[in-house]
C-alpha positions in Angstrom: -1.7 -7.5 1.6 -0.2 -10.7 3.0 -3.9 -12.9 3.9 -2.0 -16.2 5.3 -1.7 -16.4 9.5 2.0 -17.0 9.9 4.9 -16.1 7.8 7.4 -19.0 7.0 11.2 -19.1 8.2 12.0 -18.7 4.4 9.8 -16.0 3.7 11.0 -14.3 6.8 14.8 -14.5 6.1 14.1 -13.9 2.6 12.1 -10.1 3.7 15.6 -9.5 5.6 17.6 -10.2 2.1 21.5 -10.1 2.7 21.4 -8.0 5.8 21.8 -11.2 7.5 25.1 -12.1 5.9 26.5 -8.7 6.8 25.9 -8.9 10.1 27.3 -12.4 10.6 30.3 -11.3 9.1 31.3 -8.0 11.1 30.5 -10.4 14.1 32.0 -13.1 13.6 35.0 -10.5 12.2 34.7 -8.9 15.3 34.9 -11.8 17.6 37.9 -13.4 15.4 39.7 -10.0 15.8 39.4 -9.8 19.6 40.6 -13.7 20.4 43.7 -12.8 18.0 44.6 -9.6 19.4 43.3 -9.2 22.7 42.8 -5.8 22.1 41.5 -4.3 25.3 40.3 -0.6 23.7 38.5 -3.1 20.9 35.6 -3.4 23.6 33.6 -0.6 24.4 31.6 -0.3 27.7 27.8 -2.1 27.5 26.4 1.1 29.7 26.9 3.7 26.9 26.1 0.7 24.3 22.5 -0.3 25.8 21.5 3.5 26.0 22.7 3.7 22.0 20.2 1.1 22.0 17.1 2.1 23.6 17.1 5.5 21.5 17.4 3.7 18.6 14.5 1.4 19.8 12.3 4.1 20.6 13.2 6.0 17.0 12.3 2.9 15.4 8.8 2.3 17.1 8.2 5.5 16.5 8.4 5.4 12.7 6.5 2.0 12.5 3.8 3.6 14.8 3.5 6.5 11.6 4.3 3.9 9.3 1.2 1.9 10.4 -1.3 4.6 10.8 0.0 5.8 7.3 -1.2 1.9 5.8 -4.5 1.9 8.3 -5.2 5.5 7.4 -5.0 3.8 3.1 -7.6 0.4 4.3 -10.0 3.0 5.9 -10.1 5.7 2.9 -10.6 2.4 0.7 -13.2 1.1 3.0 -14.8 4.3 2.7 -15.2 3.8 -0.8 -16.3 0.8 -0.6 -18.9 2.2 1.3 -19.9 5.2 -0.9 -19.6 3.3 -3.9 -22.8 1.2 -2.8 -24.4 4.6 -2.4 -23.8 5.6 -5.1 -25.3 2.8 -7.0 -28.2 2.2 -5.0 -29.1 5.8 -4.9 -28.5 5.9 -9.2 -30.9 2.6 -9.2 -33.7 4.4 -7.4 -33.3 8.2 -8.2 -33.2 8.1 -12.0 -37.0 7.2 -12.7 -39.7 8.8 -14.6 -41.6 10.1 -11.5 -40.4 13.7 -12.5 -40.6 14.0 -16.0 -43.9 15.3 -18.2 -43.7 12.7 -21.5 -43.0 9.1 -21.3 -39.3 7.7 -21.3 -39.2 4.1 -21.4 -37.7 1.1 -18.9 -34.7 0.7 -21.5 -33.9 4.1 -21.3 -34.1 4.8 -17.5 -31.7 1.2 -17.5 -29.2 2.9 -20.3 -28.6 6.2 -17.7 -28.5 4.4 -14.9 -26.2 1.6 -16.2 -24.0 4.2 -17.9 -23.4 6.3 -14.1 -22.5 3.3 -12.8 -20.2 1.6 -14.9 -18.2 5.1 -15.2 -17.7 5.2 -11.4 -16.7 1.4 -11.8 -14.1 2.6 -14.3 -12.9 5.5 -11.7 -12.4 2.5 -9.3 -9.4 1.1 -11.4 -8.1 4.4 -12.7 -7.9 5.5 -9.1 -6.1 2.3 -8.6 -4.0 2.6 -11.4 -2.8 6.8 -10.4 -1.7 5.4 -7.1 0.4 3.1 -8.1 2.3 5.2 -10.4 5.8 4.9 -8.5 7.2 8.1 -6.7 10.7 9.0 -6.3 11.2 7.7 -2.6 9.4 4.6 -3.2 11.4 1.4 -3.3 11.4 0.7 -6.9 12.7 4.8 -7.9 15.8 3.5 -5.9 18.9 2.5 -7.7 21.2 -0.2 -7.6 21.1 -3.1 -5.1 17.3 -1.7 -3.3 15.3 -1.0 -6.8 17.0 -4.4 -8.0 15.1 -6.2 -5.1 12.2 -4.3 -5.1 11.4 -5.2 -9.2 11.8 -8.6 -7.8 9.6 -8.5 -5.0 6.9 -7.0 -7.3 7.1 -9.8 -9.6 7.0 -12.7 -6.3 4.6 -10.8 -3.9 3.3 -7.8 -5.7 1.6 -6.0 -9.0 3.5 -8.6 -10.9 1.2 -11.0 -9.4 -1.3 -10.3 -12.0 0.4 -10.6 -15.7 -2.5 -8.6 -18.1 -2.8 -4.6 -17.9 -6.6 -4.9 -15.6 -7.0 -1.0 -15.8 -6.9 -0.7 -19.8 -8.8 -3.9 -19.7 -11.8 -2.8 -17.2 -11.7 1.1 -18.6 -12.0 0.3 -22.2 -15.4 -2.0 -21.1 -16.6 0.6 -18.4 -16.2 3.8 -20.4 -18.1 4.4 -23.6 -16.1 4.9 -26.6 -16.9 8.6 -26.8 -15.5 8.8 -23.4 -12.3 7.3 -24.0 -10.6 10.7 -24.2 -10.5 10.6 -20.2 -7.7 8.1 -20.0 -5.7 10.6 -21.6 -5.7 13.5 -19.1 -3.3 13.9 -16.4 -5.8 12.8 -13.7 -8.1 10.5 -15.3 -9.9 9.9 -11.7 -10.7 13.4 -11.6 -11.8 14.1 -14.9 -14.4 10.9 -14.5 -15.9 12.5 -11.8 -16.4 15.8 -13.4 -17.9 13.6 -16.4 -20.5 12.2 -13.5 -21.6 15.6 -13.0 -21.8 16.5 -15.9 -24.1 13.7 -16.5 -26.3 14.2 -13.7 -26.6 17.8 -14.6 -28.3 16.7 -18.5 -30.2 14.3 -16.2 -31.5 17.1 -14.1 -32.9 19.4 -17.4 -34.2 15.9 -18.6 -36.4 15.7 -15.3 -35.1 12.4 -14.7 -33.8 13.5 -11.3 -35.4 16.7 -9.2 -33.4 18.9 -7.5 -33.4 17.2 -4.4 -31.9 13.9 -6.0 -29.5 15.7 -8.3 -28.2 17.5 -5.1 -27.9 14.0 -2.9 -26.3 12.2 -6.1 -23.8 15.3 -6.6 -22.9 15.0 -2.6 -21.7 11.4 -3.4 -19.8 12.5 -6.3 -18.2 14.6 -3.3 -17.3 12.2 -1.0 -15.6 10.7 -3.9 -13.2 13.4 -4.4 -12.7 13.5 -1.0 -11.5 9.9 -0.8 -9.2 9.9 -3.8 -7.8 13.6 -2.1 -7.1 11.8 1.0 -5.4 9.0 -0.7 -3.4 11.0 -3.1 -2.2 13.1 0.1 -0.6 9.8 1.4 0.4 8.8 -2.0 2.2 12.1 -3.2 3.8 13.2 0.7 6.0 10.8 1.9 7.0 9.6 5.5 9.1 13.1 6.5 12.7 11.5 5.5 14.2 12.5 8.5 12.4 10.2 10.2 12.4 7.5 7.8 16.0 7.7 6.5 17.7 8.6 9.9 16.1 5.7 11.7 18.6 3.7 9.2 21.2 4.9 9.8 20.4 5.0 13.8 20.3 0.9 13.6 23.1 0.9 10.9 25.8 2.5 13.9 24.5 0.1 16.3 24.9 -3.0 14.8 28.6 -2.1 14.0 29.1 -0.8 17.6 27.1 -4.1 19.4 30.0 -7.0 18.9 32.4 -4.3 20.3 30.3 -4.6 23.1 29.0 -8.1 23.2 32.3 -9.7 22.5 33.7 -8.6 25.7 31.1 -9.3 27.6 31.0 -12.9 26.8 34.6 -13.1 27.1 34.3 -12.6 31.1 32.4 -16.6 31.1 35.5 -18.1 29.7 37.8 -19.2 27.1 35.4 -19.3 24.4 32.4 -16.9 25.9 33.9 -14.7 22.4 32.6 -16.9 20.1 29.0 -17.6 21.7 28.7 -14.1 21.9 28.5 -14.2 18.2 24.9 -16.1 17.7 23.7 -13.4 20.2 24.9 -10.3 18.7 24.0 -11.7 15.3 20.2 -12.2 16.6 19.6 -9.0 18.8 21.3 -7.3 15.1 18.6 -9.1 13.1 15.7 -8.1 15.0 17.2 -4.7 14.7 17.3 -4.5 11.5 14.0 -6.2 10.5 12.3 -4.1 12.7 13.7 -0.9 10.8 12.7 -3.3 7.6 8.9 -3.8 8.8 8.7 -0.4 9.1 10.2 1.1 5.8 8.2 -1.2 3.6 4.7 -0.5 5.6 4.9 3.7 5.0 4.2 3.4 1.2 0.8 1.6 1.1 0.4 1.9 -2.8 3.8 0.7 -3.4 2.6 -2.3 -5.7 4.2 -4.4 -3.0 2.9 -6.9 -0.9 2.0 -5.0 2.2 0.0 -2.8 0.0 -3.4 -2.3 0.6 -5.4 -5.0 -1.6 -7.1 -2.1 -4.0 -7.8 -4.9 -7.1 -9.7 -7.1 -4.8 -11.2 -4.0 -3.6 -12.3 -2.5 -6.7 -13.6 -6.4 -7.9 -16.2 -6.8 -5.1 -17.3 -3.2 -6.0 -17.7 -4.0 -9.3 -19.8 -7.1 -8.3 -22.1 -5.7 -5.9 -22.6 -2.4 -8.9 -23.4 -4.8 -11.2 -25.6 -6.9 -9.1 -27.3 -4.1 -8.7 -27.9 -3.6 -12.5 -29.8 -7.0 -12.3 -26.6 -8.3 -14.2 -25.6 -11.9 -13.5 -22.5 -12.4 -15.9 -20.0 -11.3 -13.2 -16.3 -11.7 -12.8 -14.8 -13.6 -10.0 -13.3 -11.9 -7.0 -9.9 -11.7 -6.6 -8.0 -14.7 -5.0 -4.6 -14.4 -3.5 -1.7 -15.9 -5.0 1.3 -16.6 -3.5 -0.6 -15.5 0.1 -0.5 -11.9 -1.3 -3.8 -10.5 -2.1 -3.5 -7.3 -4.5 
């Protein structure tokens, strides 16, 4: 997630690539073509060329608009669980006590269970994080050639390849025990943490450590988790329907090439030269264009690794603190800090 308040000129023309050296060569093409020929069929008609455009306008705003809720839909699955991750350790930290149980069970012990529900949903957090941002095969890095080339680089410059070490081996070999390291090796490590939690709370429950009321509450929670990760491995795993995202493309690719045809003759009614200033024009109203089609494609996959991404490390961090803090533990890791005005 870009976190700085304005976006340079470079960084701009850099997110539009080469598609500004394209279009300022079929225009200015264009524009040398008409003033050597003359051509009078080379111009087409601006009527049937400005409704060309508004269609494609309104096609374009209407795959940001689903582009957009697609990336606010992401922030408010991982703001919810944000939120039910605070539940969930509060409600460990005061639920697991020895009100229920008959024989005596010491502080240490109630600290052990509790600590060991809440630094497994910690490591859920980052395996969560890490299943989302396995690639899929319409997401810009499966792409070949020229678009997966560019991609790769934009992960390194404003994306995942922000952060050089592996952070979800790191933070799951400290979070789960060492007899629970066989989850990393199922298909759906999130899930299968979960089912662990409830497992837990289950032995908890026949250790009257919890009553049934607690052990239903905490299991509710547990939940809500699976809910969350459901909702954002729906967006993850169904993509923007393609023949919205892919056709808006192509909408803007047929009217750039048809705008000079159109612009060119236009300008040539001011005068000798009105060709050639209609060449910074066309190349401008073709650039905005294009990087609205741009702003739009790279906003519909919000767990691209990329830099519009939803910021899910910094996310899982300031759980991770405020668990911790919970524990009573005050050897905590810094939150996340944006680099390069991306924050991951």
């Amino acid at each position: 997630m870009y976190v700085e308040k304005n976006f340079s000129v470079i960084s701009i023309l850099r997110f539009s690539g080469a598609h500004l050296i394209w279009i300022s060569m079929w225009t200015v093409f264009v524009a040398v073509l008409f003033e050597l020929t003359h051509w009078e069929w080379l111009h087409i008609p601006w009527l049937p060329l400005s409704v060309i455009g508004t269609a494609v306008a309104f096609y374009i705003g209407f795959k940001n608009n689903q582009a957009y809720d697609r990336l606010w839909e992401a922030r408010k699955i991982w703001g919810a669980i944000v939120n039910s991750s605070r539940a969930w350790g509060s409600a460990v930290k005061g639920f697991v006590s020895d009100q229920f149980i008959a024989g005596e069970i010491s502080e240490a012990d109630l600290q052990a269970a509790r600590k060991k529900l809440i630094y497994r949903h910690i490591g859920w957090l980052y395996a969560l994080r890490s299943q989302l941002l396995v690639p899929t095969g319409w997401e810009h890095i499966s792409q070949g050639s020229h678009i997966g080339r560019i991609a790769e680089k934009r992960m390194k410059t404003y994306g995942v390849g922000l952060l050089t070490d592996d952070v979800t081996m790191e933070q799951l070999g400290q979070y789960l025990g060492a007899e629970e390291q066989r989850l990393i090796n199922y298909k759906n490590t999130a899930t299968q943490i979960i089912d662990q939690q409830a497992q837990d709370l289950a032995t908890l429950r026949k250790q009257d450590l919890i009553d049934d009321f607690r052990h239903m509450e905490l299991q509710q929670i547990l939940y809500d988790f699976y809910e969350h990760q459901g909702k954002a491995e729906r967006i993850k795993k169904f993509p923007l329907p393609r023949q919205y995202a892919n056709m808006s493309l192509i909408f803007v690719g047929i009217f750039i090439f048809l705008l000079p045809l159109g612009m060119v003759a236009e300008f040539h009614q001011l005068g000798e030269y009105g060709a050639w200033v209609s060449v910074p024009f066309t190349i401008l109203v073709s650039w905005i264009f294009i990087m609205m089609e741009l702003v739009g494609d790279y906003s519909e996959n919000p767990f691209e690794g990329l830099g519009n991404d939803i910021p899910m490390l910094s996310l899982c961090r300031t759980i991770e603190i405020d668990l911790r803090e919970m524990l009573g533990e005050t050897d905590l890791p810094e939150p996340i800090a944006a680099v390069n005005g991306v924050l991951m």
